[in-house]
Steps between C-alpha positions, in 0.01 A plus 500: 500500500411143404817350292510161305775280612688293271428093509872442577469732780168296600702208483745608734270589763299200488822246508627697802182438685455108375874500629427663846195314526694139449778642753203518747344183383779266456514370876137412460575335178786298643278415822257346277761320298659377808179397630391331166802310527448349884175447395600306252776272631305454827192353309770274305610383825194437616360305168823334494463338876123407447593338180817262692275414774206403218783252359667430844160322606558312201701224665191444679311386153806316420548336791074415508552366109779298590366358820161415338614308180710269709462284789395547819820343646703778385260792576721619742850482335346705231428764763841485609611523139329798412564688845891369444483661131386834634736543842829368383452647127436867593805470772735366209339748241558803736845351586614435087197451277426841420844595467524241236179620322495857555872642584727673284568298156765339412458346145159512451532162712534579883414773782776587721429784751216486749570227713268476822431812333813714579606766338148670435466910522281659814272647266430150310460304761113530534406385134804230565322374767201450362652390132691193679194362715299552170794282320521287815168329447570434111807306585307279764234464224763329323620255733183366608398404223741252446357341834232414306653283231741352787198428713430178730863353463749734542753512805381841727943542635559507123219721376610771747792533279335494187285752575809768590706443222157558306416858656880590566674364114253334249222743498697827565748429187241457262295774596825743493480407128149613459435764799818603671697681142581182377583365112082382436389842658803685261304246203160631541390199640090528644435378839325740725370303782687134516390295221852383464665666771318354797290224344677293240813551725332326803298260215853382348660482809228258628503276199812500566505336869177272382721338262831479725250362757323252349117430546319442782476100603134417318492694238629264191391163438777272436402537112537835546177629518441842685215435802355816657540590853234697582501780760349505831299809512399666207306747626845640682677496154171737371548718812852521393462598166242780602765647727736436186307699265427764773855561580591532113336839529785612704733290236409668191373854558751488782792488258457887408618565829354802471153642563410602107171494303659127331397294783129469370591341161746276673215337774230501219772278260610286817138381583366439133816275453440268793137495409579382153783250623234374741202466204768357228661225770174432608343406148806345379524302789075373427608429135791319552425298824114536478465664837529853633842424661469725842908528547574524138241836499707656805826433349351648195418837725864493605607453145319758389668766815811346413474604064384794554785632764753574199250720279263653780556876439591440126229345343119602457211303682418294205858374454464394894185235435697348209870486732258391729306218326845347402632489744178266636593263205861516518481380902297199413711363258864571665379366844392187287804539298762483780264268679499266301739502213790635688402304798602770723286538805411851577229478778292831471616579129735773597716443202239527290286787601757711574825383319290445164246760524742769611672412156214543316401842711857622424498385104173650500604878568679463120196355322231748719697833625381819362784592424717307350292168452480323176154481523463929502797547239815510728627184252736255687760626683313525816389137487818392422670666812229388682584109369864564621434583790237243619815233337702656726347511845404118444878427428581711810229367749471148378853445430573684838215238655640256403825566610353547851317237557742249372773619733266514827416143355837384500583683853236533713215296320225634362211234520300403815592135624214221404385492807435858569399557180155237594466584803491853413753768535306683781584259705819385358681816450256759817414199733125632461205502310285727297176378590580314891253235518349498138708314306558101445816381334578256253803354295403671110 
């Protein structure tokens, strides 16, 4: 006889067989999870290594800009510069630097676990790995730039150390503050690829040694007047700033160190800032010195990179071409600025295009950030952390500078003798030349 049966009694039955039916699914269910998961964390390996050899190849660009808006007597102790900045720093920042940035906190100041990276867990090893080469390359990003500013005059014995207390102390304090736990990260403060962290570290620290060093021999008039020096091979400094930009795709996107859907917006922002800081350097450049200046429009590409580091994945595209353009301006005018007003001689305008503009990239995450910036209603906090924090690194880096280079002054000397300094330091400091055979030499 056909009976009704209750709902509850429907109920029943049907949660027993979703139960039994979970019971028999739940392995698959976890196999897919787990597999999800490796998935996952292999493609952020995998992103994460493309994007460190993208800004590893960077010293390349650097070392091309550098070599190409100086002279051809020092080609070669430029090379040696930028090779130094990359072999010595990554031994020093496996050895302390990332201990210092990334370890365990201690006062929102300092790392202190992780040195020569002891200490890590089997199972985190593989993303640790790949997280310090990834790191590595930042930190050599920041001491070669300051080869730049300290180009054509500097002693090579003495740079050696400057460039590992940069990648195993300077640097790695600073960015403990900002990416390793410390007080500016604990703030709020914005900075999600370098602006500040890698850039106006390396920019400060070069002013910095510029100043301690004094200018090259040439490049004032007795009255004071500021003569240019031009470079030996511009086409070389354009190479180098192609590389530059192409390598800042690993930079920026890079910086999610993970494989997500975020890395789009982040490329699309990071080339429509160097375009604009190209454009606006280039036609403020023909209005002010009535010419098309070709190495004020490449350091106006770089300027543009460098602004737009800070707010990449935090701002919209049309926030980018306005970081951007400002960035074009703003390099003109400091590298005239410390040029000639300060009288500080700063080759390749290191100081400027990435001390200054990575100011102005990390100021701009309060005025432009979606959330939070004044400009979309997040009022002023955000800027205002983001001012005390940009104060801060440029006491810490230029102050530390400073420090540095006076001391190797006073100890081991800093500056190139006269003689070596004309003759060039490829053959006064490597006993060879860049270019064997091309070159004829004269008392400047």
């Amino acid at each position: 006889m056909f009976s009704r049966k209750s709902p509850t009694h429907v109920s029943k039955r049907l949660a027993i067989g979703a139960a039994a039916l979970v019971a028999v699914l739940a392995p698959t269910f976890a196999y897919a999870q787990d597999v999800e998961y490796l998935t996952q964390s292999n493609a952020n390996i995998l992103w994460t290594l493309i994007a460190a050899a993208l800004v590893m190849i960077m010293q390349a660009g650097f070392a091309c800009v550098e070599c190409g808006f100086t002279r051809a007597k020092n080609a070669g102790n430029i090379m040696m510069k930028n090779f130094l900045d990359y072999a010595a720093g990554s031994i020093i920042f496996f050895l302390f630097g990332y201990a210092l940035m990334f370890g365990a906190d201690a006062g929102g100041f300092i790392g202190t676990s992780g040195y020569a990276l002891g200490g890590i867990t089997e199972a985190d090893l593989p993303w640790t790995y790949t997280f310090w080469f990834f790191q590595s390359v930042f930190a050599a990003t920041a001491a070669t730039i300051v080869s730049g500013g300290m180009a054509e005059r500097t002693k090579f014995g003495t740079y050696v150390i400057i460039s590992m207390v940069i990648s195993g102390l300077i640097y790695p304090i600073s960015g403990h503050w900002i990416w390793g736990g410390g007080w500016l990260g604990e703030l709020g403060f914005c900075d999600f690829a370098g602006s500040t962290v890698v850039h106006s570290v390396g920019g400060w620290i070069a002013l910095a040694g510029a100043l301690v060093l004094g200018p090259r021999i040439g490049k004032y008039t007795e009255d004071g007047k500021a003569k240019a020096i031009p470079g030996h091979n511009i086409p070389l400094a354009g190479l180098g700033v192609f590389i530059l930009w192409f390598g800042w795709f690993g930079f920026n996107p890079g910086s999610t160190v993970e494989a997500n859907n975020s890395i789009g917006l982040i490329a699309m922002n990071t080339t429509l800032a160097a375009c604009a800081g190209m454009l606006g350097a280039m036609v403020f450049a023909w209005m002010r010195f009535g010419k098309p200046d070709i190495s004020m429009s490449m350091n106006g590409a770089l300027a543009g990179l460098v602004g737009i580091t800070a707010p990449c994945a935090t701002v919209t595209p049309g926030p980018s071409v306005i970081i951007g353009l400002v960035a074009g301006v703003l390099v003109v005018l400091s590298i005239e600025f410390i040029d000639k007003v300060l009288k500080i001689d700063d080759p390749v305008g290191a100081s400027s295009v990435h001390g200054v503009c990575g100011a102005w990239g990390t100021i701009a995450c309060g005025l432009f950030n979606v959330e939070g910036g004044l400009f979309y209603g997040g009022g002023v906090h955000l800027l205002g952390v983001q001012l005390l924090g940009v104060g801060a690194v440029f006491v810490w880096a230029f102050g530390g500078g400073f420090i540095l280079m006076s001391v190797l002054k006073g100890v081991f000397g800093l500056r190139a003798s006269k003689e070596e300094e004309l003759k060039g330091l490829d053959i006064g400091e490597h006993g060879s030349e860049a270019y064997n055979g091309f070159q004829l030499f004269s008392n400047e």
